[in-house]
N, C-alpha and C positions, 0 to 999 in steps of 0.2 A: 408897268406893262400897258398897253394899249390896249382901247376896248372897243369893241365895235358897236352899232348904232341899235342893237335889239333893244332899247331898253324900254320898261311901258313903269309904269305906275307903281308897280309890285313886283318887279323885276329889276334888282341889282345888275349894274354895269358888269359884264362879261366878260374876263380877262382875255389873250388871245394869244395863242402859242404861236410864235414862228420859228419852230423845230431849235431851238436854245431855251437853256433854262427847264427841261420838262418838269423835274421835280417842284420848282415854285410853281407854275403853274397847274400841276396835281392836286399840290396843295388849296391852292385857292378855288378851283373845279369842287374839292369835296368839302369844304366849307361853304360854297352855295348851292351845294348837290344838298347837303346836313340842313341846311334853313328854309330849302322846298321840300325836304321830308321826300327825299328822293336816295339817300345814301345809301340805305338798305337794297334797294331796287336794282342799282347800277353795284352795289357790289357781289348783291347774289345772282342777279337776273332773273327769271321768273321763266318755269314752264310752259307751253301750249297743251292745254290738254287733249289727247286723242282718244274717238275723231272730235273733231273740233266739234261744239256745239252749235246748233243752228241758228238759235238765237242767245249769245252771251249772255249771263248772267251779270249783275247790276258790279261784282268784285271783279271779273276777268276785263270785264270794258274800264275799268279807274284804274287797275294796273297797267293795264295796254296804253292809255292813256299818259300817267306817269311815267312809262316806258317812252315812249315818244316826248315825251315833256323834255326827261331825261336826258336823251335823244338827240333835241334839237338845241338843248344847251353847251353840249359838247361839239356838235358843228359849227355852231355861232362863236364857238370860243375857238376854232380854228382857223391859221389864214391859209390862202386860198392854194398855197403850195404845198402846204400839210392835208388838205378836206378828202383828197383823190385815194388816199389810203385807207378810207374808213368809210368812201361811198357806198360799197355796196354791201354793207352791214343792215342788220337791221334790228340790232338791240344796242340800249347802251351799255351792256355790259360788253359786248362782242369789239363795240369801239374801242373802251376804255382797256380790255386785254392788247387790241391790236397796237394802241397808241405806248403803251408799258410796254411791251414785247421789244418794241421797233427804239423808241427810247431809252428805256432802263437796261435791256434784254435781262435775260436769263441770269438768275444771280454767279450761277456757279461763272457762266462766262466772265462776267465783271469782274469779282472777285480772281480769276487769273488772269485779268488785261492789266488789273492794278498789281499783280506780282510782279509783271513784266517791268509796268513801270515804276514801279517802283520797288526793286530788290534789295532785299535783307542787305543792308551796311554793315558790316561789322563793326564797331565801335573802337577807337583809338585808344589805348590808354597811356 
């Protein structure tokens, strides 16, 4: 796959989806979501608390943080005909639902597109 130019010192090259393949690159998204210690984060998401606090505490700012980290991994990992669907998100986890929703869909759905295509043979004997 193709990777685009984010890369710094301590940042692994960034796969890049161009709407084929999602599951490979799922895969490879939470294998360097897992090595920034970010997997946790984008698969549960994390609450705001209300009302929001005046001045964050030192845990709410390094989640928000790694939220964004999070974030700006999975934009950089998208090309630019896939980005328009996940702009106006503002968690990684809200992306990484939208981009599975749109990709994968709904299991029940899948599981009867692949009946369709592929219907019970009866076997020759």
């Amino acid at each position: 796959m193709a990777t685009n130019g984010a890369n710094s010192s301590n940042l692994p090259s960034i796969p890049v989806f161009k709407g084929e393949k999602y599951h490979l690159w799922s895969l490879k998204m939470k294998t360097l979501f897992k090595y920034q210690e970010l997997w946790d984060l984008v698969e549960n998401g994390y609450t705001e608390p209300l009302p929001a606090p005046r001045v964050p505490d030192q845990e709410l700012r390094e989640t928000r943080k790694k939220d964004a980290k999070a974030l700006f991994l999975i934009q950089s990992g998208l090309d630019d005909e896939i980005f328009p669907r996940i702009s106006s998100v503002s968690t990684a986890k809200e992306a990484c639902q939208i981009l599975k929703q749109e990709y994968l869909g709904d299991q029940k759905v899948i599981k009867l597109r692949n009946q369709r295509i592929y219907p019970s043979i009866p076997l020759m004997n």
